[in-house]
Structures are given as C-alpha cells and as structure tokens.
N, CA, C and O of each residue as an XYZ file, in Angstrom:
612
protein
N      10.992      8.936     34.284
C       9.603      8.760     33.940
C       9.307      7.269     33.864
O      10.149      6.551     33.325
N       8.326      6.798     34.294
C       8.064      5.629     34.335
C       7.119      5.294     33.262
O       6.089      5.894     32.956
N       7.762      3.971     32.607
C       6.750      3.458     31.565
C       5.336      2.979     31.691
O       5.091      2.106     32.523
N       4.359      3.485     30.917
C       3.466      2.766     30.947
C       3.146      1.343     30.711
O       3.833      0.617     29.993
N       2.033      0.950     31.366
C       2.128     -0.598     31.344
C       0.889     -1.003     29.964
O      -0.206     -0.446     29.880
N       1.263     -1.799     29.241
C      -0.050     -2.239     28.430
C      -1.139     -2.940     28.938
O      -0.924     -3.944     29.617
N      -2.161     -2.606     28.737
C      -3.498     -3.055     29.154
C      -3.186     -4.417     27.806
O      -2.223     -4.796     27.141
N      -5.009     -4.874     27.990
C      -5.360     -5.775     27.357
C      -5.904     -6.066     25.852
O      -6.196     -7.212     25.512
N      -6.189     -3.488     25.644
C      -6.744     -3.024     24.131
C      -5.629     -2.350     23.667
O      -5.662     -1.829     22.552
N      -4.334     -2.270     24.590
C      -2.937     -1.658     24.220
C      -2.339     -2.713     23.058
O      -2.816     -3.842     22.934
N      -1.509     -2.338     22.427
C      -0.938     -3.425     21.098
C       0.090     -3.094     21.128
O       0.139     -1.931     20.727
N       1.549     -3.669     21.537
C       2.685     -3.612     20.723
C       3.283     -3.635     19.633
O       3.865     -4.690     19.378
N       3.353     -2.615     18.707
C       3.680     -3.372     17.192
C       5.543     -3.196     17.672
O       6.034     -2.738     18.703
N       6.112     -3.691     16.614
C       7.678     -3.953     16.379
C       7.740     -3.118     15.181
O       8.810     -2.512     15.207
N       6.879     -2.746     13.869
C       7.060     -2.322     12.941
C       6.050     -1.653     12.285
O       4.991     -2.220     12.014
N       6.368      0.007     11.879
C       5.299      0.120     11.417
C       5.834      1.062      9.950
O       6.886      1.688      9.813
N       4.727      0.895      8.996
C       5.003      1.113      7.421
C       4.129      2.125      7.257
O       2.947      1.957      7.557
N       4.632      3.437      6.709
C       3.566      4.242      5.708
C       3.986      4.306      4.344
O       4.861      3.590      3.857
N       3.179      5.399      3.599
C       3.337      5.587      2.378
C       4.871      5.851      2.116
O       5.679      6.239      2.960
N       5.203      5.472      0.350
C       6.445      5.662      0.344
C       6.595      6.885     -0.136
O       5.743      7.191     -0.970
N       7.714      8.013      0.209
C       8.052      9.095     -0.016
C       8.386      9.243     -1.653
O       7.868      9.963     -2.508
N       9.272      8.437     -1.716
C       9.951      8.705     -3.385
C       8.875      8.105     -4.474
O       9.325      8.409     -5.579
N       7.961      7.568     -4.590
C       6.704      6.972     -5.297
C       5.641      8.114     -5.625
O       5.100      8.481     -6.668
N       5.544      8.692     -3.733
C       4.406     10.130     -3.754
C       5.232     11.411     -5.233
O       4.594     11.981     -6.118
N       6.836     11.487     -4.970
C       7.556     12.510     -5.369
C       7.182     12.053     -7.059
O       6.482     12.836     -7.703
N       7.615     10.934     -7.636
C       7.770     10.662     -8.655
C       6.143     10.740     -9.217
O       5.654     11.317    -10.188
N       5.604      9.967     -8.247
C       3.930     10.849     -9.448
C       3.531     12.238     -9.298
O       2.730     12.976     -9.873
N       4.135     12.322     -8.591
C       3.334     14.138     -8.715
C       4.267     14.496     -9.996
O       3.673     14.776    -11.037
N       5.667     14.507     -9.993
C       6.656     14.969    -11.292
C       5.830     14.128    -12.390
O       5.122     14.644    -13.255
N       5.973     13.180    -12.268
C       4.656     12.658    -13.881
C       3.734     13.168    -13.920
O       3.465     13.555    -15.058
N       2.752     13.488    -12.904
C       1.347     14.379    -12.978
C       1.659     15.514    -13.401
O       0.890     16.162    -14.110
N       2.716     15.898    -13.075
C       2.846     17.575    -13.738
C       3.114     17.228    -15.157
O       2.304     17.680    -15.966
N       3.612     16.865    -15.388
C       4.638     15.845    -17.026
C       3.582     15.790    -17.984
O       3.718     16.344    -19.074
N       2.571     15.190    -17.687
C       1.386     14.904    -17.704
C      -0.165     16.137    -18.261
O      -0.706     16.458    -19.320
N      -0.255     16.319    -17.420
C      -0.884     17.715    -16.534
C      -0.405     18.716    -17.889
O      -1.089     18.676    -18.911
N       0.868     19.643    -17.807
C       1.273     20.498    -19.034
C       1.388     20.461    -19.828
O       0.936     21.294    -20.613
N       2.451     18.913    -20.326
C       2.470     18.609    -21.730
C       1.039     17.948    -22.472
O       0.785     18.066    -23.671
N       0.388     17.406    -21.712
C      -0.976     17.395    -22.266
C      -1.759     18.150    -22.836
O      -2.290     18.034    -23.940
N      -1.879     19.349    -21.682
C      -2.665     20.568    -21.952
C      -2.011     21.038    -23.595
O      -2.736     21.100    -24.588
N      -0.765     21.287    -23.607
C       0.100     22.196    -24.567
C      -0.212     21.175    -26.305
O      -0.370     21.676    -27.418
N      -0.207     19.560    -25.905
C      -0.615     18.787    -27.019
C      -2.241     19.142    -27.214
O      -2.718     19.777    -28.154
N      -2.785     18.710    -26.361
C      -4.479     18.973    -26.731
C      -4.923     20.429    -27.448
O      -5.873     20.580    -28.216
N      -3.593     21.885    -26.802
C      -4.083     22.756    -27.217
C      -3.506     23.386    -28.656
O      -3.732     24.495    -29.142
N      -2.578     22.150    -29.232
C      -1.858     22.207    -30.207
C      -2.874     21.495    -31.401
O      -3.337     21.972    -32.437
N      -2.989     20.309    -30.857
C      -3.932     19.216    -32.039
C      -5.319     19.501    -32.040
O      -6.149     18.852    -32.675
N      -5.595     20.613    -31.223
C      -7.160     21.335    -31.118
C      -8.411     19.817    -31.562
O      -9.111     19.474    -32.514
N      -8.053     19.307    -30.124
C      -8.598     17.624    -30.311
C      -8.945     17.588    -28.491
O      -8.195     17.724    -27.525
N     -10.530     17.324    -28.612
C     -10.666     16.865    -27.303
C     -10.202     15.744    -27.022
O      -9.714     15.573    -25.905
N     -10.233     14.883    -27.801
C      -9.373     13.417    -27.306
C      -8.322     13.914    -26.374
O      -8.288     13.789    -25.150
N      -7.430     14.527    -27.203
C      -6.334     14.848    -26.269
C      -6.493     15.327    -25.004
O      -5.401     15.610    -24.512
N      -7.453     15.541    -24.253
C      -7.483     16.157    -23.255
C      -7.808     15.183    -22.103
O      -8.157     15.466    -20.957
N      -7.579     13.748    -22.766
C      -7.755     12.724    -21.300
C      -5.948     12.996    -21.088
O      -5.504     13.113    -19.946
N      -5.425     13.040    -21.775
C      -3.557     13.213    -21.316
C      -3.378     13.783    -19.914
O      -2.778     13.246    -18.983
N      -4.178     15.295    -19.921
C      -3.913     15.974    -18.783
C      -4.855     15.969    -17.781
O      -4.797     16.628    -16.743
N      -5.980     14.989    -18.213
C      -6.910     14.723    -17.107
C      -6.429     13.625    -16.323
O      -6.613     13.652    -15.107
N      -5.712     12.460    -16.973
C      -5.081     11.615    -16.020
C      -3.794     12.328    -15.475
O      -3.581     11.945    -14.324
N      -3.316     12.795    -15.701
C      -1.938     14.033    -14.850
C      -2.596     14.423    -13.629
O      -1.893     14.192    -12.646
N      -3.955     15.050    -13.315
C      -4.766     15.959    -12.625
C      -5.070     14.454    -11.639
O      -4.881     14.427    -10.423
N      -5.498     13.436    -12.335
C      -5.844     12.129    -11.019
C      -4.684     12.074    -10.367
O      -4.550     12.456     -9.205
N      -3.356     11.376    -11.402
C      -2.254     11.250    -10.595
C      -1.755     12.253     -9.408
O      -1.247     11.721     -8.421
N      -1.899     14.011     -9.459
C      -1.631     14.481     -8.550
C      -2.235     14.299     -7.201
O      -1.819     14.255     -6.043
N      -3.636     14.190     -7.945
C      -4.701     14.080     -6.667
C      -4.212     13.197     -5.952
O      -3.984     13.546     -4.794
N      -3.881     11.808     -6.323
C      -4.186     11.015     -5.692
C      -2.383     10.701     -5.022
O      -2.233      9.746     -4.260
N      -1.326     11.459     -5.345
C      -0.161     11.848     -4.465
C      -0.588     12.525     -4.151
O       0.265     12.817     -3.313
N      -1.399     13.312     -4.000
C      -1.198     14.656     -2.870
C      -2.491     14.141     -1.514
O      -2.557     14.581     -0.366
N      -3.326     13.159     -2.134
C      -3.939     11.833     -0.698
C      -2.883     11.453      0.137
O      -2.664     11.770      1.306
N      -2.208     10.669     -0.690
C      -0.828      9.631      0.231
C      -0.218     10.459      0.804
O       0.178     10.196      1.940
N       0.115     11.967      0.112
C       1.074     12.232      0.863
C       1.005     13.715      2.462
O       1.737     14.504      3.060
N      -0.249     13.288      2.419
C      -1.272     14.208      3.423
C      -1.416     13.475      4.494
O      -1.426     13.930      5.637
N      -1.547     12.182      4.162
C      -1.843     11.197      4.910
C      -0.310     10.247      5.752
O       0.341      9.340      5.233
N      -0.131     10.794      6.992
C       1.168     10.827      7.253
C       1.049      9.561      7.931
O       1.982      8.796      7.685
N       0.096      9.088      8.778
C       0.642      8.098      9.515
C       0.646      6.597      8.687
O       0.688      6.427      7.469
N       0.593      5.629      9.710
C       1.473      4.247      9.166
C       0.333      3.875      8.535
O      -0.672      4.519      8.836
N       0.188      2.713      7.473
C      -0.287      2.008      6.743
C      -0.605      0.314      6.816
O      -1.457     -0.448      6.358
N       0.578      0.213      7.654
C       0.667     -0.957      7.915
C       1.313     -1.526      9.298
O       2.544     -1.523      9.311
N       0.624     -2.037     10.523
C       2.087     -2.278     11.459
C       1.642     -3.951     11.845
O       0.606     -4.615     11.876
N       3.464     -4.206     12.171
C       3.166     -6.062     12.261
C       3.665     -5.997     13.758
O       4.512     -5.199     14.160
N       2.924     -7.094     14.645
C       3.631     -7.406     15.827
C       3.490     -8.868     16.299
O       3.093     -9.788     15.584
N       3.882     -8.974     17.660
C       4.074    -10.250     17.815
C       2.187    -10.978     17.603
O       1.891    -12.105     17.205
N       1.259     -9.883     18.024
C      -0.086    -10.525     18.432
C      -0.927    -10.349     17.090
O      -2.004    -10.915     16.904
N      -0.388     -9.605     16.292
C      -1.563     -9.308     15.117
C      -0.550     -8.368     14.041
O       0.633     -8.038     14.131
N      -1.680     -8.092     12.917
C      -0.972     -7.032     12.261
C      -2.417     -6.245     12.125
O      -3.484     -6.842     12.266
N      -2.317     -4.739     11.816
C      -2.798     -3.695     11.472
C      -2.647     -3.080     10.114
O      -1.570     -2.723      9.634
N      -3.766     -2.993      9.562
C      -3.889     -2.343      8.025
C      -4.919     -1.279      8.018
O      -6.082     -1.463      8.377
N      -4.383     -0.031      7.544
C      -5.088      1.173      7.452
C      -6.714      0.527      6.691
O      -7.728      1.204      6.864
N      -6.797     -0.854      5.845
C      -8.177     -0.845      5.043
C      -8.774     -1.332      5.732
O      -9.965     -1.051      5.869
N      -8.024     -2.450      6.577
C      -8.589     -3.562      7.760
C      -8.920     -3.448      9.467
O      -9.936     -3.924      9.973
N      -8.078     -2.874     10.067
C      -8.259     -2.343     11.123
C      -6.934     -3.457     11.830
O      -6.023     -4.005     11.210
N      -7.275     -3.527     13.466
C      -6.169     -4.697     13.699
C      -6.968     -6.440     14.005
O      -7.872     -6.736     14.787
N      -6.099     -7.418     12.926
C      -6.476     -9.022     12.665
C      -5.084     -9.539     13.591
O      -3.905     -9.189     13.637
N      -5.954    -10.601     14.309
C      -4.908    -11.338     15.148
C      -4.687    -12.506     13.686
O      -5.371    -12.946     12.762
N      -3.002    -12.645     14.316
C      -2.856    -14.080     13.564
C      -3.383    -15.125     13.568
O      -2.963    -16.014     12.828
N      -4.523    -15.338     14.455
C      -4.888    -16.343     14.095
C      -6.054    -16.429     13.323
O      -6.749    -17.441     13.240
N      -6.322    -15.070     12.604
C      -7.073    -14.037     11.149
C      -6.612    -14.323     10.392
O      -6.916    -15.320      9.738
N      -5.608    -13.512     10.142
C      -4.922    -12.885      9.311
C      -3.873    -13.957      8.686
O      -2.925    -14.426      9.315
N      -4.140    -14.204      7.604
C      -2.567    -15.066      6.568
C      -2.150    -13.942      5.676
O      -2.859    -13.316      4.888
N      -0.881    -13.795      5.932
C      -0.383    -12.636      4.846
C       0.877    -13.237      4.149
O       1.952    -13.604      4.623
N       0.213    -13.213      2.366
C       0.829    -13.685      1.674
C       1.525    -12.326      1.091
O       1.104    -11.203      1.368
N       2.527    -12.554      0.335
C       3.321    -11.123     -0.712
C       3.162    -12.273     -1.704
O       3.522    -13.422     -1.446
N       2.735    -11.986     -2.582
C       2.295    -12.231     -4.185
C       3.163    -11.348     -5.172
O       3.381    -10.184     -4.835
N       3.693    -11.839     -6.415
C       4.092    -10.792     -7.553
C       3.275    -11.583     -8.746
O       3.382    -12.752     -9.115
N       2.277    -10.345     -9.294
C       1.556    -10.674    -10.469
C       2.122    -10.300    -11.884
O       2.630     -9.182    -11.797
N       2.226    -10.789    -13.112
C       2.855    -10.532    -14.413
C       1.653    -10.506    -14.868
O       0.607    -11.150    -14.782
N       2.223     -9.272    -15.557
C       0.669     -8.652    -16.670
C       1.733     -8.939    -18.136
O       2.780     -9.585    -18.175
N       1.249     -8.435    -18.909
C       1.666     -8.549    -20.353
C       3.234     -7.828    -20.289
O       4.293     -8.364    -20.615
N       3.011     -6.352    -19.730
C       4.378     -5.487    -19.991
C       4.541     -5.178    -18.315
O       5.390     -4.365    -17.948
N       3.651     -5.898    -17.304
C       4.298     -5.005    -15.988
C       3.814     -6.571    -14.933
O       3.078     -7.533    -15.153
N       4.791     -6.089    -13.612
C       5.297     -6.644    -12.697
C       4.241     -5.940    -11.572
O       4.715     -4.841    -11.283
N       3.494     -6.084    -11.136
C       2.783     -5.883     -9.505
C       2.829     -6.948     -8.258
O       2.284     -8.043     -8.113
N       3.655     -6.221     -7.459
C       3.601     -7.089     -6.020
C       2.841     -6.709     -5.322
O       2.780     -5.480     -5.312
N       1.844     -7.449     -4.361
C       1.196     -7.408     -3.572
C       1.118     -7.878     -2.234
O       1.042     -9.106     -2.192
N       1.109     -7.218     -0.928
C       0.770     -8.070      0.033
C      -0.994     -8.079      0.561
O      -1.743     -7.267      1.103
N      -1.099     -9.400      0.077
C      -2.369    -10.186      0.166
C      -2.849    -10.637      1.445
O      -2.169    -11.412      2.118
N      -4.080    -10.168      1.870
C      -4.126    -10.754      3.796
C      -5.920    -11.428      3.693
O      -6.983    -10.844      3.480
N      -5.612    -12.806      3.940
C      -6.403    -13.504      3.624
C      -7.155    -14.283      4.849
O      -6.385    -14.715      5.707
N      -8.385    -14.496      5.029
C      -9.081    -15.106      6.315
C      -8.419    -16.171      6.365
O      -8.416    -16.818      5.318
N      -7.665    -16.720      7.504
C      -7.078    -17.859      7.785
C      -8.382    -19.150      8.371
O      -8.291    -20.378      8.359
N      -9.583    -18.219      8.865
C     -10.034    -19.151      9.662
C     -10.628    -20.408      8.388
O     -10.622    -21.639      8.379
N     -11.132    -19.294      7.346
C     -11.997    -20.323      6.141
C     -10.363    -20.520      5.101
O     -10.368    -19.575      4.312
N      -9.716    -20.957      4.990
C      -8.537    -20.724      4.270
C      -9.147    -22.056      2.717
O      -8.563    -22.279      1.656
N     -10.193    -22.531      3.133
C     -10.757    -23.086      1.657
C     -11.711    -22.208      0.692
O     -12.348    -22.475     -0.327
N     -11.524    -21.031      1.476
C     -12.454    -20.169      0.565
C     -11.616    -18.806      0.036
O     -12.060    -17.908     -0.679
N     -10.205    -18.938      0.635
C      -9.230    -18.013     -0.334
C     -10.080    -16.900     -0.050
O     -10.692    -16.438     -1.013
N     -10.293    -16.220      1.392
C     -11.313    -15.176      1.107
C     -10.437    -14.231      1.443
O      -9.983    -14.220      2.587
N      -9.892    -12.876      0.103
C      -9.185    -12.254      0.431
C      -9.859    -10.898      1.258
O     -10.903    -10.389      0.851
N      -9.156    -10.394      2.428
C      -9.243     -9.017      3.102
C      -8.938     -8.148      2.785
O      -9.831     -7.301      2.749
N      -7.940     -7.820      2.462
C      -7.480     -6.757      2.092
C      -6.465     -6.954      0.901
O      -6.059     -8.114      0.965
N      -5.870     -6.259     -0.200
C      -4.768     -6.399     -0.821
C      -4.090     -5.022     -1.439
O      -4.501     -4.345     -2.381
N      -2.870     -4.812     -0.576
C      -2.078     -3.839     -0.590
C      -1.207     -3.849     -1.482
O      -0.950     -4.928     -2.016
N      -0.434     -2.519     -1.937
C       0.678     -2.542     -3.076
C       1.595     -2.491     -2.686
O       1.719     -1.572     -1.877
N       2.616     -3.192     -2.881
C       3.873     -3.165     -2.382
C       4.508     -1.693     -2.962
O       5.350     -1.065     -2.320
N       4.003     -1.267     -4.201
C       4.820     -0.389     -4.805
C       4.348      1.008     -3.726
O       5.268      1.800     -3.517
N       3.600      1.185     -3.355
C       2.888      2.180     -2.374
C       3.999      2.365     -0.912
O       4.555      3.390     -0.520
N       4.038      1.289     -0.468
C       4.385      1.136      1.039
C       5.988      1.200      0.970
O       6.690      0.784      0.049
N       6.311      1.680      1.895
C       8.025      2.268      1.956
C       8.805      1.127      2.576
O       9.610      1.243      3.499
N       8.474      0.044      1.970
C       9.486     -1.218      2.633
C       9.630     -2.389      0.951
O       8.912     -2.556     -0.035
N      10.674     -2.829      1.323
C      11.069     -3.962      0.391
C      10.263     -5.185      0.533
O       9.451     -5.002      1.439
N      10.153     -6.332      0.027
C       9.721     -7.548     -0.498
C      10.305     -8.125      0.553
O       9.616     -8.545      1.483
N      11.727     -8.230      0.552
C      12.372     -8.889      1.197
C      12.408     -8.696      2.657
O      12.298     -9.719      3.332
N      12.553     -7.489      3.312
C      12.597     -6.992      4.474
C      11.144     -7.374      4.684
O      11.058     -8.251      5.544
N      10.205     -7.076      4.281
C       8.589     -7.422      4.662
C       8.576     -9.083      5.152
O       8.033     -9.571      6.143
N       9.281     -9.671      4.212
C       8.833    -11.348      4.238
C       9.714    -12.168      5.265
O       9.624    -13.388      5.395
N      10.714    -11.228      6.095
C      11.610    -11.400      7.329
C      10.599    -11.226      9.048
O      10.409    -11.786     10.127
N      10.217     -9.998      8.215
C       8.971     -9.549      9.609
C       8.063    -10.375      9.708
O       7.693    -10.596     10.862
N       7.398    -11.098      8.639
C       6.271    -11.871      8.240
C       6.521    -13.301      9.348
O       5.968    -13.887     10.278
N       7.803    -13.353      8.465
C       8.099    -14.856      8.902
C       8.400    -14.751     10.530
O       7.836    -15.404     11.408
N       9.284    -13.903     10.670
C       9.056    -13.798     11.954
C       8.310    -13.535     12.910
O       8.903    -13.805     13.954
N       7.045    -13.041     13.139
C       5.991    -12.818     13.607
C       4.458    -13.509     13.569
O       3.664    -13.800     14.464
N       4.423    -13.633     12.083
C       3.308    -14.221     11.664
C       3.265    -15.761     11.683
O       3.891    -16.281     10.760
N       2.507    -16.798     12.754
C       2.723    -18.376     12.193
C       2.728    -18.649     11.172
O       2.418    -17.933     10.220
N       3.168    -20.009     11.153
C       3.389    -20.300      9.779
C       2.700    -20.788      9.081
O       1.847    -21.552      9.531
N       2.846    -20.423      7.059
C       1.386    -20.758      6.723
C       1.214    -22.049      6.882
O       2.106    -22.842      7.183
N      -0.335    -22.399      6.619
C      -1.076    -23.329      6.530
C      -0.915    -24.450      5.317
O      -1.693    -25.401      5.248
C-alpha cells in the first residue's frame, strides 16, 4: 500500500496526549466515596448542609465520566505547531508553551501554559491546561517541548 503524501492542511504530529486513565479511575472511586458516604452522613445528621458532600461526589463523577467518554487526544506536538483540544492547531511561531508549577497554601498545581508569542509583552495567555489531567509527565512533556518548540524568547 502506498503512503499517502501530506498536502499543505495535512499536519504531522510526533506526539499525541489524551486524558489520563488512572486520574478518570481515581475520581470516579472518590465520587462514589463521596456520593454514598455523604448521602448516609446527611441522612444520619438529618442536616441539609450535609448534602453538598454528595453533591460534589455527583460533579466529580460527572465530570470523569466527560474525560472519560471523550477518547481522543488532548494535546499533540510536532515539528510545525502544536494542537490543543481548547485551542485548535498554533504554529510555533504562536504558540510559547511554558509548564508552570503553582503552590497554593496545602497543594501543588502544574500547568502547561500556551501563551501568544507574537505580543509576548502582554503575557497573553491561550490556553492553560492541567498537567494532572493529561497522561504524560513534566519531564517527558518538557523533552518534546524543547525539542520541537523554538526556543523561548
């Protein structure tokens, strides 16, 4: 069989990222966690308060059972651009993609941050993704980055 040839709206990616499997698994098991033992406290302490417990259980499922419906990639990097399910596809000479880790009081969030390169004095961010979401490491991400993406500014 002979390969097709890429046109000029064809894109090569080298890598492509979806949702992470064990993240989707682990909130739905907290949403249920959540979800029952809530219900069983609220219907114990006969207290509507209690009943945001199992209403956030009921988001958390929802919102694993989004990610995990949603099969294809999230993210793909190549030599000409990268592609983001929020963004669509930004050539590098768009797109600056930083990985950021933010400290809150008691928690750690990493982010990969994709920022207009053309105005780069106006820090105008595009998109900003969770690392904890996407089924790749920090490290492995910032190999592809570097390798693909010029270098920052």
């Amino acid at each position: 069989m002979k390969k097709p040839k890429f046109g000029k709206k064809q894109i090569n990616f080298v890598l492509e990222i979806g949702f992470s499997q064990s993240v989707i698994l682990f909130d739905i098991v907290s949403g249920l966690m959540l979800l029952f033992g809530g219900t069983a406290l609220a219907y114990w302490l006969k207290s509507w308060a209690a009943s945001f417990i199992p209403l956030l259980g009921f988001f958390m499922i929802r919102q694993a059972t989004k990610r995990g419906l949603d099969q294809g990639p999230q993210l793909k990097i190549g030599s000409s651009g990268m592609w983001a399910a929020e963004t669509g596809f930004l050539s590098w000479g768009r797109a600056l993609p930083i990985i950021k880790t933010e400290m809150g009081y008691r928690s750690v969030a990493t982010y990969l941050i994709i920022i207009n390169r053309t105005y780069p004095e106006r820090k105008t961010e595009i998109a900003r993704i969770s690392m904890r979401e996407l089924d790749v490491d920090r490290r492995a991400l910032q190999q592809y980055l570097d390798k693909y993406s010029p270098k920052q500014m």
